[in-house]
C-alpha positions as CSV (number, residue, x, y, z in Angstrom):
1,X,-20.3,-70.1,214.5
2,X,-18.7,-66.4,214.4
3,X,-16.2,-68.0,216.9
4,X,-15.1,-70.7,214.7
5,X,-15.4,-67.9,211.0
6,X,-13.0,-65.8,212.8
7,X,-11.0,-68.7,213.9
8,X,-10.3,-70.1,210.2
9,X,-9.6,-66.8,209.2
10,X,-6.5,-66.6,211.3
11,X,-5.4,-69.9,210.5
12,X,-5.5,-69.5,207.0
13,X,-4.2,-66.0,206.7
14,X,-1.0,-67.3,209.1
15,X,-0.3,-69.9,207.2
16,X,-0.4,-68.9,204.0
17,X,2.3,-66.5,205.0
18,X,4.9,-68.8,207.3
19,X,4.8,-71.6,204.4
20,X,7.3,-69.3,202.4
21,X,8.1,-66.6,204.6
22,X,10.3,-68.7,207.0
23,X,12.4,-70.4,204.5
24,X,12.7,-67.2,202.7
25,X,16.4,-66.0,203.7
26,X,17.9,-69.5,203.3
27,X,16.2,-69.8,199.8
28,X,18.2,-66.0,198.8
29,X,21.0,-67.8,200.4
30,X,20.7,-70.5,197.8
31,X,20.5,-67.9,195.4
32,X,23.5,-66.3,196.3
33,X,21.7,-63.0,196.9
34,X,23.9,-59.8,198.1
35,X,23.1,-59.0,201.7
36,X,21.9,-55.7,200.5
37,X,19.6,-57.4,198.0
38,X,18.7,-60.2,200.5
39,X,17.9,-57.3,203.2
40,X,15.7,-55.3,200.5
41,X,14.0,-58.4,199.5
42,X,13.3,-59.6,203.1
43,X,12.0,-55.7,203.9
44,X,9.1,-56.4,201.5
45,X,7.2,-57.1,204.7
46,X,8.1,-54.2,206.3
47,X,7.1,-51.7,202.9
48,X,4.1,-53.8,202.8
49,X,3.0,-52.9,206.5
50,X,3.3,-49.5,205.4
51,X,0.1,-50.1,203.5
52,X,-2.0,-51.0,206.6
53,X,-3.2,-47.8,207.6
54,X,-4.4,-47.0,204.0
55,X,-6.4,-50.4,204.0
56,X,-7.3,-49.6,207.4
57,X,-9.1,-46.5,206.0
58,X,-10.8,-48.3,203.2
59,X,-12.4,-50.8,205.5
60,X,-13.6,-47.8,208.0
61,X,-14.9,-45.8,205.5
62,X,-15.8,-47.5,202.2
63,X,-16.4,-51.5,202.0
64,X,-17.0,-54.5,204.6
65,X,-13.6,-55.5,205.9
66,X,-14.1,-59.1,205.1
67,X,-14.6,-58.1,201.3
68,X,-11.5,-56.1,201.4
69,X,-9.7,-58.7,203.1
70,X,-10.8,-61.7,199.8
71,X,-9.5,-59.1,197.3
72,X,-6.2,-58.6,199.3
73,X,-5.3,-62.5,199.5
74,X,-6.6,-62.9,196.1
75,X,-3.8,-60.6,195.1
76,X,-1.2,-61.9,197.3
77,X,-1.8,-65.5,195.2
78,X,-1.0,-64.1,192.1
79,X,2.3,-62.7,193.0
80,X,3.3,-65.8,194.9
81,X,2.8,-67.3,191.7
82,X,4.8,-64.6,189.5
83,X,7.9,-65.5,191.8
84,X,8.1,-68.7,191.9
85,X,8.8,-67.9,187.7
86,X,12.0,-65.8,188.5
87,X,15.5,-66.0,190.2
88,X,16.1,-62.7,189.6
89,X,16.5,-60.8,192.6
90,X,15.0,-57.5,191.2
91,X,12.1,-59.3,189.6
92,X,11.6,-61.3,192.8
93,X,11.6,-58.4,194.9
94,X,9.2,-56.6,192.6
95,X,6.9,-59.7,193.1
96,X,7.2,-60.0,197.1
97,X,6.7,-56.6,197.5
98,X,3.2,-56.2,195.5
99,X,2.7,-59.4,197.5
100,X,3.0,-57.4,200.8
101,X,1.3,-54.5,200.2
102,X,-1.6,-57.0,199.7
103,X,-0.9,-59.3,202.5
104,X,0.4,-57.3,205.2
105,X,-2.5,-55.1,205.8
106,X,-4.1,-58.0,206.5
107,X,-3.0,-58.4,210.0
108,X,-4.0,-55.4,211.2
109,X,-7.1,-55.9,208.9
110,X,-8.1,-59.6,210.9
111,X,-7.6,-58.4,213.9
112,X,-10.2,-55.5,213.8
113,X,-12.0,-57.5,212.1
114,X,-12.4,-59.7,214.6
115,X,-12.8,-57.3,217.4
116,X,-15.2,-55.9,215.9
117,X,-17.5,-59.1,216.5
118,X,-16.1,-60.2,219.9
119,X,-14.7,-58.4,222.9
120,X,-11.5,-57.2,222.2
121,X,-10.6,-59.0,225.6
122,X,-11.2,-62.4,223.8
123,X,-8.8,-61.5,220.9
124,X,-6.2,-63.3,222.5
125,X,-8.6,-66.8,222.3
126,X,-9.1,-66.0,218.4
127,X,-5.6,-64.5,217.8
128,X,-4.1,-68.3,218.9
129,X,-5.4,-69.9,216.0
130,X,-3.5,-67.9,213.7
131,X,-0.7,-69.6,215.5
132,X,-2.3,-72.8,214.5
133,X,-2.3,-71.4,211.4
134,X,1.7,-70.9,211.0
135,X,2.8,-74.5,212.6
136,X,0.4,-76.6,210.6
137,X,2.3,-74.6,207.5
138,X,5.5,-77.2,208.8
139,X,2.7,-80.0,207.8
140,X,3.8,-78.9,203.7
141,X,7.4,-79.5,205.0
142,X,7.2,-82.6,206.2
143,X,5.1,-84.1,203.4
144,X,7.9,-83.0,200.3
145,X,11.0,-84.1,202.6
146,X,9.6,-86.8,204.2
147,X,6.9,-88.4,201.8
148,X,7.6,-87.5,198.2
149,X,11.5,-87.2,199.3
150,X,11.6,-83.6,197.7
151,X,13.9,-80.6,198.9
152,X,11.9,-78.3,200.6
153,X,13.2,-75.3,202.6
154,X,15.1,-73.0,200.5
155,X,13.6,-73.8,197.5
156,X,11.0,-71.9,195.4
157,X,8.2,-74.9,196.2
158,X,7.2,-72.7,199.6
159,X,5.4,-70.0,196.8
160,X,3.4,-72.5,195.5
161,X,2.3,-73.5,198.4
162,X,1.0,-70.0,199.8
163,X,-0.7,-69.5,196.7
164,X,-2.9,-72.4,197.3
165,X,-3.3,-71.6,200.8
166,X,-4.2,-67.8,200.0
167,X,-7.1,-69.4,197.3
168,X,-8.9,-71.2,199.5
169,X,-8.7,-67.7,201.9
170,X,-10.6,-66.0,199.4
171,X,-13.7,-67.6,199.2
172,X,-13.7,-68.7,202.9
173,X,-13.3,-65.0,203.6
174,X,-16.8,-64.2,201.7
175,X,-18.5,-66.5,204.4
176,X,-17.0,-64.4,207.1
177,X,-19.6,-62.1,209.1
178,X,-20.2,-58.5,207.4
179,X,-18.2,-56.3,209.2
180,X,-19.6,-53.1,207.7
181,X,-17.4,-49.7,207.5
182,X,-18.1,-47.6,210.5
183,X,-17.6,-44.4,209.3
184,X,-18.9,-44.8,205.9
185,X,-19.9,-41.4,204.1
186,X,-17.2,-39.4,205.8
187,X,-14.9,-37.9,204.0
188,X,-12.0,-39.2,204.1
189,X,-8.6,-36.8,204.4
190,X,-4.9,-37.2,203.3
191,X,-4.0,-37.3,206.8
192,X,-6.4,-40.3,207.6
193,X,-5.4,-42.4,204.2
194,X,-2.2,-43.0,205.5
195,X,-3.6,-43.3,209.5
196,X,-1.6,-40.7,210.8
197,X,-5.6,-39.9,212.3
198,X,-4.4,-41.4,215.3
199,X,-1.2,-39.6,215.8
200,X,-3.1,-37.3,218.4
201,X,-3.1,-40.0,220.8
202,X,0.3,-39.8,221.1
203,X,-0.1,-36.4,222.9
204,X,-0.2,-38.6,225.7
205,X,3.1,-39.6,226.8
206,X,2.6,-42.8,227.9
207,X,1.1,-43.6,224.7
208,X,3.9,-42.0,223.1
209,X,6.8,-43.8,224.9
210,X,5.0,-46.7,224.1
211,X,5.2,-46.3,220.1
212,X,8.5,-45.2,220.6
213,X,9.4,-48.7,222.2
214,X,7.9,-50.6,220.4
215,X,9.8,-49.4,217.1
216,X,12.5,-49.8,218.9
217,X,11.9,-53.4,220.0
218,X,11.6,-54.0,216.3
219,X,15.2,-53.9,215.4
220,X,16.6,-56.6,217.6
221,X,13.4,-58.9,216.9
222,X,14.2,-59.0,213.1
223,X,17.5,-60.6,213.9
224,X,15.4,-63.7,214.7
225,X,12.3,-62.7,212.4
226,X,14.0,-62.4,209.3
227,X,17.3,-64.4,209.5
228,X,16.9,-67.1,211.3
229,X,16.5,-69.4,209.1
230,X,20.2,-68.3,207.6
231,X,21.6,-69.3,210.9
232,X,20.2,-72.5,211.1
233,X,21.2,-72.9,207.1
234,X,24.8,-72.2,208.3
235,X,24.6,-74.4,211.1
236,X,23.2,-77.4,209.0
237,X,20.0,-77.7,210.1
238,X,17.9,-80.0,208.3
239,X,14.3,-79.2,209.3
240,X,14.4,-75.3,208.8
241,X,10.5,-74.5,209.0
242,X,10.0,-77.1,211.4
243,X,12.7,-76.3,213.7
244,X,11.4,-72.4,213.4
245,X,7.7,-73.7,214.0
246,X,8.3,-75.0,217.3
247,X,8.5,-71.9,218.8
248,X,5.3,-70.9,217.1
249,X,3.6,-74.3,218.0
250,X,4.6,-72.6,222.0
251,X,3.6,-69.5,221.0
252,X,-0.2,-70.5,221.5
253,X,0.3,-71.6,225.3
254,X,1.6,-67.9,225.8
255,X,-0.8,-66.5,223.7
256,X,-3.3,-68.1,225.9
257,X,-1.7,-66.6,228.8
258,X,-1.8,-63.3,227.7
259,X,-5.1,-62.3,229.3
260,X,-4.6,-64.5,232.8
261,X,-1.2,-62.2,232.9
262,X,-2.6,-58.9,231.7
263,X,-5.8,-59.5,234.7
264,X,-3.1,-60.6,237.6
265,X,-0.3,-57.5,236.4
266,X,-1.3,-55.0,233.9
267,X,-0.7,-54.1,230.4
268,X,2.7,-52.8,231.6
269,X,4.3,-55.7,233.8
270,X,3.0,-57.8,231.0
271,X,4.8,-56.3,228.3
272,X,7.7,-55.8,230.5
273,X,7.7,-59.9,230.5
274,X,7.7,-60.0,227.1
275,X,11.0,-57.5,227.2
276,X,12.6,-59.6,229.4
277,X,11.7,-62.7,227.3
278,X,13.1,-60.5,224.0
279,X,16.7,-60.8,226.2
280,X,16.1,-64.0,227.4
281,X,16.2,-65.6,223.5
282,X,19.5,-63.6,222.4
283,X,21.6,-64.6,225.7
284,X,20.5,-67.9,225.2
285,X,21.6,-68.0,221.2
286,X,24.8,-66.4,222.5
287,X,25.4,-68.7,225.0
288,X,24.8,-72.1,223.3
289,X,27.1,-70.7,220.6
290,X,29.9,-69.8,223.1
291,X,30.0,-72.8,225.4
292,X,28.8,-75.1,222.5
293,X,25.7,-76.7,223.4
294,X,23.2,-76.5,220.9
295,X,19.9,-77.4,222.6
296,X,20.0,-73.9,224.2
297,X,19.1,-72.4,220.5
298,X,15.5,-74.1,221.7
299,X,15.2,-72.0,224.7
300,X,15.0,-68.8,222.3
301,X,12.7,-70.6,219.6
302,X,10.1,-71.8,222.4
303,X,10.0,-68.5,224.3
304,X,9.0,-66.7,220.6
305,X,5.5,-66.9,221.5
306,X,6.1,-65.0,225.5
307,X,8.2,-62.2,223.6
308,X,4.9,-61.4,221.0
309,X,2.1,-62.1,222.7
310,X,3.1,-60.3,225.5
311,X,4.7,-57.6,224.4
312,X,3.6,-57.0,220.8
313,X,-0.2,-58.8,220.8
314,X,-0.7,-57.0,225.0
315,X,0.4,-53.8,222.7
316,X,-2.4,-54.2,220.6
317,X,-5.1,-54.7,223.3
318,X,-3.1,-51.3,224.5
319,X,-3.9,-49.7,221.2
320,X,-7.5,-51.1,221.1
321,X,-8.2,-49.4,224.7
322,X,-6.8,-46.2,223.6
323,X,-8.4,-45.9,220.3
324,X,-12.3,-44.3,219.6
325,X,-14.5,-46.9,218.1
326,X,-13.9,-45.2,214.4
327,X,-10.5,-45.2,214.6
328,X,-10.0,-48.3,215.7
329,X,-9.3,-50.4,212.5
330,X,-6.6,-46.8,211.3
331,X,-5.5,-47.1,215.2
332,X,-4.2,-51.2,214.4
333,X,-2.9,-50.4,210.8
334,X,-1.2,-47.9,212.7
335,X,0.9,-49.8,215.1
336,X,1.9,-52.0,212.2
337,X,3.1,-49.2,210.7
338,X,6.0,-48.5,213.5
339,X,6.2,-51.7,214.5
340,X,5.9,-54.6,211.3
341,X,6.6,-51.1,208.6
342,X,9.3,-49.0,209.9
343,X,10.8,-51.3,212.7
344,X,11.1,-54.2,210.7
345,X,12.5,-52.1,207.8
346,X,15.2,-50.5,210.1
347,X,15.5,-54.3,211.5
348,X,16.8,-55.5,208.9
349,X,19.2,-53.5,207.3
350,X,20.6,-53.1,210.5
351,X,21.1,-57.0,211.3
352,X,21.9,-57.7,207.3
353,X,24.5,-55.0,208.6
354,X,26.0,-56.6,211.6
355,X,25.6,-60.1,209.6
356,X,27.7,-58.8,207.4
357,X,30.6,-56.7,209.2
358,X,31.1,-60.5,211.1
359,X,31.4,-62.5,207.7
360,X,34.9,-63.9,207.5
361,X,36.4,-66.9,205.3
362,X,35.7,-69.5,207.7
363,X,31.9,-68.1,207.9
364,X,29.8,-66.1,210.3
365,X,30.6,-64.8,213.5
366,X,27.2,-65.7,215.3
367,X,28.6,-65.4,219.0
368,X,29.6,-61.9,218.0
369,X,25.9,-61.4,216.7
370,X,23.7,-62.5,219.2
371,X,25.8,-60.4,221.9
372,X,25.5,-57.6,220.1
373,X,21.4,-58.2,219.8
374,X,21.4,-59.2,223.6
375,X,22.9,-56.2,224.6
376,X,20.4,-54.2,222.9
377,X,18.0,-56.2,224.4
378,X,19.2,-55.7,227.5
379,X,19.3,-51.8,226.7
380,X,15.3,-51.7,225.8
381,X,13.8,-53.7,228.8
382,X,15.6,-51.2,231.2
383,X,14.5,-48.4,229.3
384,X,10.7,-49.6,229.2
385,X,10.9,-50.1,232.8
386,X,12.4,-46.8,233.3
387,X,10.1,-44.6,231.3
388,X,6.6,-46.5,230.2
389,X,3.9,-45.8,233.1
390,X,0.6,-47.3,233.1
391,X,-2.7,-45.1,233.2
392,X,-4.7,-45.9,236.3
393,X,-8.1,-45.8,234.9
394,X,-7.2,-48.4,231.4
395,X,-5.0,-50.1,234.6
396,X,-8.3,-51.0,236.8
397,X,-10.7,-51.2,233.7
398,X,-7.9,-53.7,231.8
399,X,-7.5,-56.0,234.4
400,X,-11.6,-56.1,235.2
401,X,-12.6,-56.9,231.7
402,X,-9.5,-58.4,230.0
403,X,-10.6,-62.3,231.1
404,X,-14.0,-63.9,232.3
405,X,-13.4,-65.9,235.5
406,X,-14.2,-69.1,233.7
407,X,-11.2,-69.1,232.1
């Protein structure tokens, strides 16, 4: 039963958030939205990661996770619901951001949560189903274009949708297990409200070249992360969502894989695959463009799920290893700060940047784009090889504990 709580939980919290988020750029792009305001806008997430740690904090120190978790999706609702009101761009980003600092904790929030009733080892097993989660958001999709013969994608209809979805969130996350606040009647310090407690970890240097990369790995992700679905607007796409969702809908195979690859190689050979996979996508984008064959654009959709689960979710088994017990939840809101906060944030004003420097009459540039991402791809998987080494002692205890033998 705690298996199949935790499970719903990250279903519903992914989907809530894919149903709008995915169609978000092409819907700014219907509203002829500035790039500057259409990178703001879509940087929401990244502000509102900034806001994990903080919630991190609350949930180690002062209430059960899973209460704190019902009030933040309770909030997200209402703001979905304020933008679906507006097409101003200031008012909207107003609303999208107060919608993030609600929601985007949550990720961080979810999965201590629900390593905090399961072997962090399993996470991988529980973690898939918020995978579920973002593909069966496609199911909303298909019903207005298909059934009630309603535009869908890049309209404001995706805000409704999450609201409902967020609702139903709420009172499912009451029934979730108590996960009480470990460190409750300590008291608590600027420093550890915005989670900079676990900082000193990154005295040691692997820890620290591994922060460093994965900011850095941030910046060519957003390309794909945030404006995708402007790409496949411009192309004429019809199924935006969808299309995007089948690379989520592979993600769970990988996801699934994570453990099975971190047990046979290590954390570090596994993220190094999910590097690899990160260049993989972009040369395939590029490619396809060039030599004009479109079904290559799949190869970099289905292999989403290889680049984050083994680089990003492997990251935060990484973090979970590293961190003490009380620090654990500040440790994850932490590594959502670099990564989903400032990575995403930098991410996207660079690629709204490069976007627009290859805008011309005739349209966008996109060859020129995805080399330029694939050669910084290229650039950070030859740098993590290069530099990250993996400590010996979380190397033999990792590959011992990460997956049963029954799986």
């Amino acid at each position: 039963m705690t298996k199949f709580k935790l499970s719903l939980m990250m279903l519903l919290q992914y989907m809530m958030y894919a149903v709008w988020w995915v169609p978000l750029a092409a819907y700014l792009t219907n509203l002829d939205v500035s790039s500057t305001q259409k990178a703001l806008i879509l940087s929401s997430m990244a502000i509102g990661c900034m806001a994990s740690p903080l919630v991190g904090m609350l949930a180690d120190r002062f209430w059960p996770a899973q209460k704190v978790l019902a009030g933040l999706n309770f909030v997200h609702a209402l703001m979905l619901l304020w933008a679906v009101t507006t097409h101003n761009p200031d008012v909207l980003f107003i609303c999208l951001l107060l919608a993030m600092l609600a929601y985007m904790p949550s990720w961080s929030l979810t999965s201590a949560i629900a390593m905090v009733h399961l072997p962090s080892d399993d996470f991988p097993k529980i973690r898939v189903f918020g995978s579920v989660g973002w593909v069966a958001s496609g199911i909303f999709s298909f019903i207005f274009i298909r059934v009630l013969n309603i535009e869908f994608d890049g309209t404001h209809l995706p805000f409704y949708c999450g609201a409902v979805v967020s609702f139903v969130a709420v009172f499912m996350n009451l029934w979730l297990p108590n996960t009480p606040p470990l460190a409750k009647g300590q008291k608590p310090t600027l420093i550890e409200a915005f989670g900079l407690s676990s900082v000193h970890l990154m005295k040691d240097r692997n820890f620290s070249i591994f922060i460093l990369f994965s900011f850095l790995a941030m910046i060519p992700f957003a390309m794909y992360f945030s404006y995708f679905s402007e790409f496949l607007l411009n192309i004429n796409a019809k199924y935006i969502s969808i299309t995007i969702n089948w690379g989520v809908l592979a993600e769970m195979g990988f996801l699934l894989l994570v453990p099975v690859a971190i047990r046979k190689f290590g954390l570090r050979k596994t993220m190094v695959l999910g590097l690899v996979a990160l260049t993989i996508r972009y040369l395939s984008f590029y490619a396809g463009g060039v030599i004009d064959q479109s079904w290559m654009y799949y190869i970099g959709i289905l292999i989403h799920g290889l680049i984050f689960g083994f680089f990003f979710v492997g990251g935060q088994i990484y973090i979970d290893k590293k961190a003490p017990a009380h620090l654990k939840s500040q440790a994850q809101g932490f590594i959502f700060l670099v990564t989903q906060g400032l990575g995403l944030l930098v991410g996207n004003f660079v690629s709204a940047r490069i976007i627009h420097q290859y805008k011309t009459a005739a349209g966008y540039n996109w060859d020129a784009i995805w080399g330029i991402t694939t050669l910084v791809s290229v650039g950070l998987m030859v740098g993590f090889v290069l530099l990250f080494r993996e400590d010996g002692n979380l190397r033999n205890s990792v590959k011992k504990q990460v997956i049963p033998e029954r799986i």
